[in-house]
FIGU-172174 format. One record per residue (C-alpha): residue number from 1; x, y, z. Coordinates in nm, 3 decimals. Layout:
{k = NUM	x = X	y = Y	z = Z} $
...
//
This chain:
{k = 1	x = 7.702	y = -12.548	z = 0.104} $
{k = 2	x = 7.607	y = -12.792	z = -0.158} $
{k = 3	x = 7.267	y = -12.795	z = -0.259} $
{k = 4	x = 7.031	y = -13.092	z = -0.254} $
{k = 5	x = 6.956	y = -13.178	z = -0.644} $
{k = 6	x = 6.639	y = -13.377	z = -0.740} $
{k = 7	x = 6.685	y = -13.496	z = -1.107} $
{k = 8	x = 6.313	y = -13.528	z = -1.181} $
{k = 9	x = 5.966	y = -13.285	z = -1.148} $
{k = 10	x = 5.761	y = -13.529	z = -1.208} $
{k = 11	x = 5.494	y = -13.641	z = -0.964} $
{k = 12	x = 5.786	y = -13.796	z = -0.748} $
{k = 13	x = 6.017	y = -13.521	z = -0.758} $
{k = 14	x = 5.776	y = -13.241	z = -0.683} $
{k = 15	x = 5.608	y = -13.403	z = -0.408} $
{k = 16	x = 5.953	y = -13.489	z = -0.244} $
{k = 17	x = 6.002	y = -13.120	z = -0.284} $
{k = 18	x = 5.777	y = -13.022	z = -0.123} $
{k = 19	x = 5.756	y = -13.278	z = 0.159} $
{k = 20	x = 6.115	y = -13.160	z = 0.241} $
{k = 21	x = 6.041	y = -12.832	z = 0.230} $
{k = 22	x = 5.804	y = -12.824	z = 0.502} $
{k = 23	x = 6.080	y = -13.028	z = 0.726} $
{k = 24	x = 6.382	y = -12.776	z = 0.595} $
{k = 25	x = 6.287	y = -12.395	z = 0.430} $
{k = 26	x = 6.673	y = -12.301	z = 0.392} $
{k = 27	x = 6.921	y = -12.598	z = 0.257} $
{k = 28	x = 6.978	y = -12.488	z = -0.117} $
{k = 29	x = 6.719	y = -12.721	z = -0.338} $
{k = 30	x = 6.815	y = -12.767	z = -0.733} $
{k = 31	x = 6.570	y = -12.986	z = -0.948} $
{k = 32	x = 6.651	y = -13.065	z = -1.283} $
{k = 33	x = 6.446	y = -13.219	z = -1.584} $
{k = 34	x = 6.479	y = -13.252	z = -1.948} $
{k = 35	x = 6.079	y = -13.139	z = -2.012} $
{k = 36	x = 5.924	y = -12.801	z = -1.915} $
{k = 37	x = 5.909	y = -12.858	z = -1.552} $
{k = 38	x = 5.522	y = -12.801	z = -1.543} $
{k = 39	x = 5.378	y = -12.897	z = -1.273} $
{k = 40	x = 5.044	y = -13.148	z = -1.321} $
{k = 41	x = 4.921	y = -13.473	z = -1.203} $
{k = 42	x = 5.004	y = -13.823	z = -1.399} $
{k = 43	x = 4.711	y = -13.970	z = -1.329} $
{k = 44	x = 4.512	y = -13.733	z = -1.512} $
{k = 45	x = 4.634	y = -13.797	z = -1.820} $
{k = 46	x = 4.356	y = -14.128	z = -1.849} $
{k = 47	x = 4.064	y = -13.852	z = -1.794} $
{k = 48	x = 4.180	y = -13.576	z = -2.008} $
{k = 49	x = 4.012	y = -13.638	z = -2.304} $
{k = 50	x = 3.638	y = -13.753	z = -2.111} $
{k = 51	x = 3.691	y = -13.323	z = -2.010} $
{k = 52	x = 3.807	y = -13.223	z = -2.290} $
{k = 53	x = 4.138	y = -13.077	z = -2.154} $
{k = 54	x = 4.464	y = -12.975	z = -2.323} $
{k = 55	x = 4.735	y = -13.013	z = -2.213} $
{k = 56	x = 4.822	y = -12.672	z = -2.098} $
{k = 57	x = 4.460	y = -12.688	z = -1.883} $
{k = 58	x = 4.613	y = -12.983	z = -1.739} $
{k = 59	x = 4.922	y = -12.819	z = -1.609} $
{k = 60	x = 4.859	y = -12.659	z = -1.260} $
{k = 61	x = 5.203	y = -12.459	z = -1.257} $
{k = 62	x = 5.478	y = -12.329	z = -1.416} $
{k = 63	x = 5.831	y = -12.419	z = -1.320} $
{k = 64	x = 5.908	y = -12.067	z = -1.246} $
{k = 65	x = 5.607	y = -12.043	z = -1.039} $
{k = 66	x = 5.682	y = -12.374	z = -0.843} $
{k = 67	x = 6.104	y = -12.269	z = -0.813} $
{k = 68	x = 5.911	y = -11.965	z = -0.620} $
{k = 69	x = 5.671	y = -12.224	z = -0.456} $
{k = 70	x = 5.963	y = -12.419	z = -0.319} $
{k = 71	x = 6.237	y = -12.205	z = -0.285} $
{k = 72	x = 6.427	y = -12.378	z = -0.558} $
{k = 73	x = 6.631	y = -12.343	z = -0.880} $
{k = 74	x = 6.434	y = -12.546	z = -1.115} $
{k = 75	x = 6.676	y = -12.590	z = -1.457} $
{k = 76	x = 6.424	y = -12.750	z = -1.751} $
{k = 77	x = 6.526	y = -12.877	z = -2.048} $
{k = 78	x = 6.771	y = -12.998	z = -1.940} $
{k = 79	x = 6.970	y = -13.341	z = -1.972} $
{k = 80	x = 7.197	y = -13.514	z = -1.675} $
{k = 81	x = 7.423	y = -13.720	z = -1.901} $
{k = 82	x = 7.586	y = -13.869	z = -1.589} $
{k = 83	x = 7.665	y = -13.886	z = -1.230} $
{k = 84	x = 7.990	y = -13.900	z = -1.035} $
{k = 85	x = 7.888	y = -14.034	z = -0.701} $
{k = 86	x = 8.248	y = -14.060	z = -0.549} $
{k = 87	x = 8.257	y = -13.678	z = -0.654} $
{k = 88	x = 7.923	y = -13.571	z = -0.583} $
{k = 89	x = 7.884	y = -13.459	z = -0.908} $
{k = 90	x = 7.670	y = -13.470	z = -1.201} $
{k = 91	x = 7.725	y = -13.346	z = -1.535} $
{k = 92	x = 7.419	y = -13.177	z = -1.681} $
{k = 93	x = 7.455	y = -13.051	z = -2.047} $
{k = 94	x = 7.783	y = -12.995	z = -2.033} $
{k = 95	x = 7.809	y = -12.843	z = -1.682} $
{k = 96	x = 7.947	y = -12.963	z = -1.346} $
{k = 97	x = 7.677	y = -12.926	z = -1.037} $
{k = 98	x = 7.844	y = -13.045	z = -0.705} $
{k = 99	x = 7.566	y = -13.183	z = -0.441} $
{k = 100	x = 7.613	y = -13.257	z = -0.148} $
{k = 101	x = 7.239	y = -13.529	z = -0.173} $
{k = 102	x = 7.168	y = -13.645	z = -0.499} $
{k = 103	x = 6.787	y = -13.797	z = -0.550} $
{k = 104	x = 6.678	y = -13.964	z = -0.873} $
{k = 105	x = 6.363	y = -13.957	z = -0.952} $
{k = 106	x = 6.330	y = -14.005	z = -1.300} $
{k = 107	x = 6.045	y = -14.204	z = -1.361} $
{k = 108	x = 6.012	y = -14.514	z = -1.597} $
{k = 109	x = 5.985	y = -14.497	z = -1.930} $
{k = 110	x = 5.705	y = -14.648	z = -2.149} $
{k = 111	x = 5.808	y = -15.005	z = -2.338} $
{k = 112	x = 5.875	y = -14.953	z = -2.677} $
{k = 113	x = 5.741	y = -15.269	z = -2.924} $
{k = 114	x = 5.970	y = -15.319	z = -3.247} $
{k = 115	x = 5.721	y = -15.255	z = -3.531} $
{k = 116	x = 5.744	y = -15.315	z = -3.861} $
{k = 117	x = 5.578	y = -15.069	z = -4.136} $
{k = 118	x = 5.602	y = -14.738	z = -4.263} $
{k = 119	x = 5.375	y = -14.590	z = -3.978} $
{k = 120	x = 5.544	y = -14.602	z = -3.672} $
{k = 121	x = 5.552	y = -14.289	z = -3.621} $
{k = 122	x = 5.181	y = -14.281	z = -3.595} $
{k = 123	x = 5.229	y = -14.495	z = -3.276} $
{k = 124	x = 5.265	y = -14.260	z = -2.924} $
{k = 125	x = 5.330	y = -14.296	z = -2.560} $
{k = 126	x = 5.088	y = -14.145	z = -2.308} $
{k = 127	x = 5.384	y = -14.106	z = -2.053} $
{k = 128	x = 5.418	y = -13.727	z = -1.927} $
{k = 129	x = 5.223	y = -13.415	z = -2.039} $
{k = 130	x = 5.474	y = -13.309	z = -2.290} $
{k = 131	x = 5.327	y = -13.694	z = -2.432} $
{k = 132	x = 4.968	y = -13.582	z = -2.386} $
{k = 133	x = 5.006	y = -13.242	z = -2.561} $
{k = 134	x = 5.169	y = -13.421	z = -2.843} $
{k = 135	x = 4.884	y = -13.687	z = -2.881} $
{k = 136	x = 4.662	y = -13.446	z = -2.861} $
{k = 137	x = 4.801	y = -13.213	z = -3.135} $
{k = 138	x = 4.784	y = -13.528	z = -3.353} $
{k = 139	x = 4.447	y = -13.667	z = -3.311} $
{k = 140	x = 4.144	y = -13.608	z = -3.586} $
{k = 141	x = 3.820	y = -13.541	z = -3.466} $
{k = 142	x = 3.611	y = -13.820	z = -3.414} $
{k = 143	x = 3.916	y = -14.023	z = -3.464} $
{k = 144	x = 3.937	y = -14.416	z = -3.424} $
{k = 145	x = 4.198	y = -14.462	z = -3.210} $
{k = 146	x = 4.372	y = -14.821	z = -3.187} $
{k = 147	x = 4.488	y = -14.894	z = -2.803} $
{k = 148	x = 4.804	y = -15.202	z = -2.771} $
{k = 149	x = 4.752	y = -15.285	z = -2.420} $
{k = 150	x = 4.486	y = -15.436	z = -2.225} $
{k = 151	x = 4.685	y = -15.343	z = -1.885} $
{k = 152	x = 4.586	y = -15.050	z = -1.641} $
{k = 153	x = 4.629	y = -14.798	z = -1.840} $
{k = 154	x = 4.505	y = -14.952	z = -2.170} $
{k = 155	x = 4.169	y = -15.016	z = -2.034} $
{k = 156	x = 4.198	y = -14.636	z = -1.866} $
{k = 157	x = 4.232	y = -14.459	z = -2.177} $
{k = 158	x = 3.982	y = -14.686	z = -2.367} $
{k = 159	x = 3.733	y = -14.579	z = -2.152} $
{k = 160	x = 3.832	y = -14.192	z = -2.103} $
{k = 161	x = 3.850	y = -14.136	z = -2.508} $
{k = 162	x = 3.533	y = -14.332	z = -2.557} $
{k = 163	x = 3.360	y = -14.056	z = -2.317} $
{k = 164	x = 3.596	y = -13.854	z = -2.514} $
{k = 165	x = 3.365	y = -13.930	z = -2.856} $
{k = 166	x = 3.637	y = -14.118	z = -3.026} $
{k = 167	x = 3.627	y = -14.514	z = -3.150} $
{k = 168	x = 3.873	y = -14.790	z = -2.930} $
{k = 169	x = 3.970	y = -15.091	z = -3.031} $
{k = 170	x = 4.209	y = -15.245	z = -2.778} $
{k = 171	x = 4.494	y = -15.466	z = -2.913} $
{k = 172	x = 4.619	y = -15.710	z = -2.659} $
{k = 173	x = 4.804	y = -16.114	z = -2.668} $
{k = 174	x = 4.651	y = -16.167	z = -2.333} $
{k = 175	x = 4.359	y = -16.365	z = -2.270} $
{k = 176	x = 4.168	y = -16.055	z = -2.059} $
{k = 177	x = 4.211	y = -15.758	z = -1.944} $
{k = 178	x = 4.448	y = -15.593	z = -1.643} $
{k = 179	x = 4.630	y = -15.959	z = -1.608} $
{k = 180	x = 4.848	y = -15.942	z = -1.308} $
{k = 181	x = 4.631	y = -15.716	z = -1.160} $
{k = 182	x = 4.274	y = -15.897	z = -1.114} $
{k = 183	x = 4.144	y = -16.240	z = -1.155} $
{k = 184	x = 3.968	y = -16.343	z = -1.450} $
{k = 185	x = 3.603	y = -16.313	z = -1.338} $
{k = 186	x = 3.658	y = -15.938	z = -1.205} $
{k = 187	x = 3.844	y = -15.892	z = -1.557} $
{k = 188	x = 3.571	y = -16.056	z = -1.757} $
{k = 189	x = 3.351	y = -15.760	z = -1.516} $
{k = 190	x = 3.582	y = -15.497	z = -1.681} $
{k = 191	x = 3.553	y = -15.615	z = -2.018} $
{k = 192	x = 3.204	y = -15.644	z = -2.042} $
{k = 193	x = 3.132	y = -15.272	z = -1.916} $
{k = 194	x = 3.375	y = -15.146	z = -2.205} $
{k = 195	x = 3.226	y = -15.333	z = -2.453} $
{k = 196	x = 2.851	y = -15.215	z = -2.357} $
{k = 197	x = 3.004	y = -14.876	z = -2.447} $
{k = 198	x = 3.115	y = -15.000	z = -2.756} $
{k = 199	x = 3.475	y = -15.019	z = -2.698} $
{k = 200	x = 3.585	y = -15.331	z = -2.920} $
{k = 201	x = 3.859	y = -15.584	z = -2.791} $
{k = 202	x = 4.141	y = -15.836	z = -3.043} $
{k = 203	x = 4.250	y = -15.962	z = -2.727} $
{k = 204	x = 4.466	y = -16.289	z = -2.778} $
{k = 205	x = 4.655	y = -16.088	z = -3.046} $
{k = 206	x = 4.963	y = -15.895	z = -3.109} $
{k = 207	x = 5.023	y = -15.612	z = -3.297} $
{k = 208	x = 5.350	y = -15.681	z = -3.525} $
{k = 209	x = 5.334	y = -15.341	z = -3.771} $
{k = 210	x = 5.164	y = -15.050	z = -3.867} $
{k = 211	x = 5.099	y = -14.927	z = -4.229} $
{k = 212	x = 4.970	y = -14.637	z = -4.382} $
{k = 213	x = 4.628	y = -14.654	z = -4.564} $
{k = 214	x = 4.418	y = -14.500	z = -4.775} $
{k = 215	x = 4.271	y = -14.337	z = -4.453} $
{k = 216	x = 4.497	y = -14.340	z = -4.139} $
{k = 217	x = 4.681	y = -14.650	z = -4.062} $
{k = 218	x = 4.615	y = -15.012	z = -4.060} $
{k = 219	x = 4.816	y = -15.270	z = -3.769} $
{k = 220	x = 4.904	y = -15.594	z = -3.890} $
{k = 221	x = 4.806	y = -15.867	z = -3.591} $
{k = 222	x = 4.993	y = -16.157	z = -3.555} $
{k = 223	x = 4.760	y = -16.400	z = -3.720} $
{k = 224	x = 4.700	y = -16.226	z = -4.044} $
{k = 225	x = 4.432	y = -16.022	z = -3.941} $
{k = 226	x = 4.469	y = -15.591	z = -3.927} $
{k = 227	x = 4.305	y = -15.312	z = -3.771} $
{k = 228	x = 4.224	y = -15.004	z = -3.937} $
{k = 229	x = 4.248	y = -14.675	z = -3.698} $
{k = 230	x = 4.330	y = -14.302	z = -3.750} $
{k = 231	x = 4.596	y = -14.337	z = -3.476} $
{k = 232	x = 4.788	y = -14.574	z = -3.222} $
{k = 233	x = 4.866	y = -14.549	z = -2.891} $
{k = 234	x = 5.102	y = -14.783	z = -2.724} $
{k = 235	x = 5.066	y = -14.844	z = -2.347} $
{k = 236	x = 5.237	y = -15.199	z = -2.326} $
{k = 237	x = 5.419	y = -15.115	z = -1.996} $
{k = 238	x = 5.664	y = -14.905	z = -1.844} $
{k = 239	x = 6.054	y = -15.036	z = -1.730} $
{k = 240	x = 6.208	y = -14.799	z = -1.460} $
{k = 241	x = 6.480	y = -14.561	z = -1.653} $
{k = 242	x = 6.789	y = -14.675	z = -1.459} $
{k = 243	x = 7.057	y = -14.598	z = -1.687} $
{k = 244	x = 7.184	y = -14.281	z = -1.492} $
{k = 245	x = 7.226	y = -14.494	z = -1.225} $
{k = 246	x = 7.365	y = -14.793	z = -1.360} $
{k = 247	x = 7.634	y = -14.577	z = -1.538} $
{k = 248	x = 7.732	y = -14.430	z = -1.224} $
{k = 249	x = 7.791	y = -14.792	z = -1.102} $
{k = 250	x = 7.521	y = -14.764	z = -0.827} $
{k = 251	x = 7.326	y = -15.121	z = -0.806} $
{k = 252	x = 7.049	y = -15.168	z = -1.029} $
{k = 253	x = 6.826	y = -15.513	z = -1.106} $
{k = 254	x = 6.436	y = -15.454	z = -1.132} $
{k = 255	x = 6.473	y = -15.097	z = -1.091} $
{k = 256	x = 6.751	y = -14.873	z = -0.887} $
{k = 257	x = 6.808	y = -15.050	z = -0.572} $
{k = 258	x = 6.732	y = -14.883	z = -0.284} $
{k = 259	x = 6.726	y = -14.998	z = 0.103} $
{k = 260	x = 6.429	y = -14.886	z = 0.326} $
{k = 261	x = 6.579	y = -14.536	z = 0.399} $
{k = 262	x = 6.587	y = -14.510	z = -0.030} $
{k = 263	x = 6.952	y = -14.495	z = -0.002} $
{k = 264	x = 7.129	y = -14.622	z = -0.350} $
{k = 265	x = 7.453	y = -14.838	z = -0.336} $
{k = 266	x = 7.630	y = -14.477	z = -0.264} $
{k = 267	x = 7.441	y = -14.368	z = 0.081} $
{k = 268	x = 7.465	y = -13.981	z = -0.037} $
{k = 269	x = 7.244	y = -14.076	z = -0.374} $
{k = 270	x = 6.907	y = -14.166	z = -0.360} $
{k = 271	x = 6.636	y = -14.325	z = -0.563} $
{k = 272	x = 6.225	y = -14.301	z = -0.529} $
{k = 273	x = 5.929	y = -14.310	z = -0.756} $
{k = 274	x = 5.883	y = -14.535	z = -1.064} $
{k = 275	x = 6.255	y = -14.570	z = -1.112} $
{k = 276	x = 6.349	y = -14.707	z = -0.795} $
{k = 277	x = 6.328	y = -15.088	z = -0.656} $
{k = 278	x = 6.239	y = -15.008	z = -0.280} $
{k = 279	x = 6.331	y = -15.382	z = -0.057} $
{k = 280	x = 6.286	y = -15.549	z = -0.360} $
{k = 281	x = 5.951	y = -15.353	z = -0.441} $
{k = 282	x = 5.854	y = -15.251	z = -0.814} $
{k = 283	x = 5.565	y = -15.053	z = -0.748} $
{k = 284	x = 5.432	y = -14.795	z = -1.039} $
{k = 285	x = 5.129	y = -14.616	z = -0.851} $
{k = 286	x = 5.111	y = -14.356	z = -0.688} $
{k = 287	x = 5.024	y = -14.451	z = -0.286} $
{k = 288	x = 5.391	y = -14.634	z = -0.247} $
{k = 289	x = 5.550	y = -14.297	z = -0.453} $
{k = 290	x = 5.372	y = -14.032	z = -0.139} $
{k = 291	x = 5.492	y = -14.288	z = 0.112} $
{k = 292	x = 5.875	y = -14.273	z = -0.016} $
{k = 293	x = 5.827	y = -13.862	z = -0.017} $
{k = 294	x = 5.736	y = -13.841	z = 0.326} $
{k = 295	x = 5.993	y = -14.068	z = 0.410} $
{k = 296	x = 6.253	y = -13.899	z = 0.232} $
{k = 297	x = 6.235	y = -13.591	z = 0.315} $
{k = 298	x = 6.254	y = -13.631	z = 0.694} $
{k = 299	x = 6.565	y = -13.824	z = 0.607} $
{k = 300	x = 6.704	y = -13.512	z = 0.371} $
{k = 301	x = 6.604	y = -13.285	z = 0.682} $
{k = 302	x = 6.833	y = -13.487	z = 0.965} $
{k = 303	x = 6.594	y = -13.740	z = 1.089} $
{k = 304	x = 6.701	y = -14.056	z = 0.893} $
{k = 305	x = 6.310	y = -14.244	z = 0.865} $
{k = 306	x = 6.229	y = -14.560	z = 0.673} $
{k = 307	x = 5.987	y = -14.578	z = 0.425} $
{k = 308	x = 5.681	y = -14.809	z = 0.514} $
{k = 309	x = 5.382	y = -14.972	z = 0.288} $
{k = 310	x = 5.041	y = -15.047	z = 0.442} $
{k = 311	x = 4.844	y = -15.187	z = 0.219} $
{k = 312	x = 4.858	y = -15.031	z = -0.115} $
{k = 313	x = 4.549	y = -15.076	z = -0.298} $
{k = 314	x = 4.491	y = -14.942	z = -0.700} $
{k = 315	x = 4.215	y = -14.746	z = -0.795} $
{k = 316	x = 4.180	y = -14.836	z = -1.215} $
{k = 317	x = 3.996	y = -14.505	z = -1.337} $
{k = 318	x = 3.741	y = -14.685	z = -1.535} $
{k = 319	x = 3.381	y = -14.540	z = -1.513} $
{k = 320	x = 3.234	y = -14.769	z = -1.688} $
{k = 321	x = 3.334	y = -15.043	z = -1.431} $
{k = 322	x = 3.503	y = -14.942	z = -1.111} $
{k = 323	x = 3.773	y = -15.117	z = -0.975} $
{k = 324	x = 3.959	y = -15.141	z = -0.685} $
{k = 325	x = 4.239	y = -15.386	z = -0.602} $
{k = 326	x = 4.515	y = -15.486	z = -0.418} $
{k = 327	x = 4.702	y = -15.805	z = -0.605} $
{k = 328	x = 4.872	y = -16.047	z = -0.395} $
{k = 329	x = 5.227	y = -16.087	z = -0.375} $
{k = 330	x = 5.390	y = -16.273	z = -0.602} $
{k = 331	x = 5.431	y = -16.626	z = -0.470} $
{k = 332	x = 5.196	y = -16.574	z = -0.222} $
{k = 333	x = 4.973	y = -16.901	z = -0.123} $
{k = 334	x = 4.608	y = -16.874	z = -0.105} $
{k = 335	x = 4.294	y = -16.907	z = -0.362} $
{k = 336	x = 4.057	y = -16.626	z = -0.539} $
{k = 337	x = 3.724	y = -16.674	z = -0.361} $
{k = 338	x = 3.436	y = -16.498	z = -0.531} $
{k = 339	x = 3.113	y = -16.338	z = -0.454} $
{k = 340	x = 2.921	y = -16.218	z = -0.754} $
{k = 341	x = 2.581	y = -16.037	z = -0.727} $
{k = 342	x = 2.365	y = -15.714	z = -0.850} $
{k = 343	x = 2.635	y = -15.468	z = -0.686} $
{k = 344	x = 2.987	y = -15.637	z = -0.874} $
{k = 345	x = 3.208	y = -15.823	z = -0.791} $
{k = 346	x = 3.423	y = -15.910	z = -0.482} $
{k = 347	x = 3.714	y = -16.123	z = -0.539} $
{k = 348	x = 3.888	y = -16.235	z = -0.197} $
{k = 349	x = 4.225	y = -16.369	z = -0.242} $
{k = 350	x = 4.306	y = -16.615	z = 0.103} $
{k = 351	x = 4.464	y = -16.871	z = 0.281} $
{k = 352	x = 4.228	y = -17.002	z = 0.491} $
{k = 353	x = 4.150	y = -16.669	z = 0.705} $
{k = 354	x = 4.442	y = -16.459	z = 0.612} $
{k = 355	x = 4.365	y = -16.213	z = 0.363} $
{k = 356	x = 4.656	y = -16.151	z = 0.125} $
{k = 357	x = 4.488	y = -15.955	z = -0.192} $
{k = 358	x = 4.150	y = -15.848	z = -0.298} $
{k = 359	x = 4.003	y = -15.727	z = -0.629} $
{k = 360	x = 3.624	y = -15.535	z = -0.643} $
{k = 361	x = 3.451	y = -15.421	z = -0.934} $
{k = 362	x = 3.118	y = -15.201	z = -0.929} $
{k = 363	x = 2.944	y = -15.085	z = -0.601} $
{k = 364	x = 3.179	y = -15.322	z = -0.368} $
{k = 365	x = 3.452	y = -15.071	z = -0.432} $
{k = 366	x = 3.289	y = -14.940	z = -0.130} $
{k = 367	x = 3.444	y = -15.247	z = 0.048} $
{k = 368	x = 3.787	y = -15.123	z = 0.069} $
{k = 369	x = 3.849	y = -14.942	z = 0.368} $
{k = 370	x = 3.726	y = -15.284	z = 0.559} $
{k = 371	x = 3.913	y = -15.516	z = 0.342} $
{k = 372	x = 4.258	y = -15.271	z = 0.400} $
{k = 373	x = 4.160	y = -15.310	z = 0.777} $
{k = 374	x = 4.258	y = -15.721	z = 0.683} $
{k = 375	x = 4.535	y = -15.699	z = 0.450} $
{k = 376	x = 4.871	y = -15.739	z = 0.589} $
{k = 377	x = 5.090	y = -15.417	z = 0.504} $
{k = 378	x = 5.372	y = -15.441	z = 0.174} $
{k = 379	x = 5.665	y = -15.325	z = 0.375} $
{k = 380	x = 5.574	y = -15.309	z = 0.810} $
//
């Protein structure tokens, strides 16, 4: 028998894992993935430095102890350099696996900006732990550390270093902070809660090189202006890595397409996490990623079950200023109405009843359960 193979032990992968392994203890399992295979959770990466954790205290297993874990064969460091779905084979540095289900869950990659200067290489992705270790290796004490991105994970990192004891200075061309994800007035919330800590904001500007200096590095903005800072860190976005799959001919647009049962163009190979484009659904957190592992792995056990969303709120891990919020669809009619008092903000985003998005800062996080009660669900 041909074994299941997971290309991916990343959140994604590993929770499929083991998901399918409490549906199916037997059916050969192979996961494959170019790092170390450790075994930690992404979104701990934005309060790693408020702890003071390495990297290797961020890890909760080793590969060999999850392969044990979930009866698996776990190959690390290693690369799939492509994938014969006619075949049911991939090639993996320069060897042939057969499978007889083939599950990509590789993640999405972290945007790279074209920079000029001699300093790029000061300039690093937070993407994965192997990411976090490396930052971490490279950043002086009481360093000043230059964030491009005013997005999620910009304003996540900004505040978790800044507990940390280091100096932030987020880089940004938008107007605010987390566009796309909350309304101006919840955003204007956000910002002002960083900046009492003494985070400091070039918002409205782009970053367009990075230079060494006397001391550290300096960024070049757009209008003439620079930043000086010991180090960079780039969190402009991520773009779902869909190469493998393209390659391999299997459909690809946003991400890898994949119907409600995650099945790729080829119904033996399957996509889910960060990489994959579920109904037409981008969705980089981490709710719709333990939805598609349940799903999948009854369907990789024999009982063929479509993934559903409820509503799929995102919790922005921002002490300084929680914040919960579901965005609207895109397209979606209906206006922001806002309540502002002592307790935050509570942004309600409606056509006339019908709630289609929300967006609370401070104590109305609380609020959520009851406004998820409202919200119509992403996929029924």
């Amino acid at each position: 028998m041909h074994p299941i193979i997971i290309v991916g032990t990343g959140l994604a992968g590993y929770n499929l894992a083991k998901a399918f392994r409490k549906q199916d203890q037997d059916t050969p399992l192979v996961m494959i993935t170019a790092d170390d295979g450790r075994n930690y959770s992404k979104p701990m990466l934005s309060t790693g430095f408020s702890k003071g954790k390495s990297a290797d205290e961020l890890a909760m297993a080793e590969a060999a102890t999850m392969a044990t874990e979930l009866n698996a064969t776990i190959l690390t460091h290693t690369d799939v350099q492509s994938i014969d779905p006619q075949a049911h084979q991939l090639k993996a540095d320069d060897r042939v696996l057969m499978y007889s289900k083939l599950v990509l869950a590789t993640g999405a990659a972290p945007i790279r900006l074209s920079l000029e200067g001699d300093a790029t290489d000061a300039v690093f992705s937070i993407n994965d732990l192997t990411d976090y270790g490396r930052f971490r290796a490279a950043l002086p004490e009481q360093a000043h550390v230059a964030i491009m991105g005013a997005g999620l994970i910009g304003c996540e990192f900004a505040n978790d270093l800044h507990a940390g004891g280091y100096r932030t200075t987020v880089i940004a061309p938008s107007s605010q902070v987390m566009p796309g994800l909350l309304p101006t007035e919840a955003a204007d919330s956000v910002r002002s809660a960083l900046d009492a800590l003494g985070v400091s904001f070039r918002l409205g500007r782009a970053a367009t090189g990075v230079f060494r200096a006397e001391e550290g590095v300096r960024l070049a903005l757009d209008n003439g202006d620079s930043v000086s800072a010991d180090i960079v860190i780039s969190a402009v976005g991520l773009r779902p890595r869909t190469r493998l799959a393209e390659e391999a001919g299997l459909a690809v647009t946003k991400g890898i397409v994949v119907n409600r049962l995650l099945q790729t163009s080829h119904p033996d190979v399957f996509a889910m996490g960060d990489c994959a484009e579920v109904d037409g659904h981008v969705l980089l957190y981490v709710m719709p990623l333990m939805a598609c592992a349940r799903a999948l792995a009854q369907t990789l056990a024999g009982d063929p079950t479509e993934v559903c969303y409820g509503p799929m709120p995102v919790t922005v891990k921002t002490p300084a200023c929680p914040v919960v919020t579901a965005p609207p669809a895109v397209g979606v009619r209906g206006k922001w109405v806002l309540e502002q008092g002592d307790a935050g903000i509570k942004a309600l985003y409606q056509d006339g009843d019908t709630l289609h998005g929300y967006a609370l800062t401070g104590e109305t996080v609380r609020e959520k359960l009851s406004l998820n009660r409202r919200l119509s669900p992403v996929l029924a």
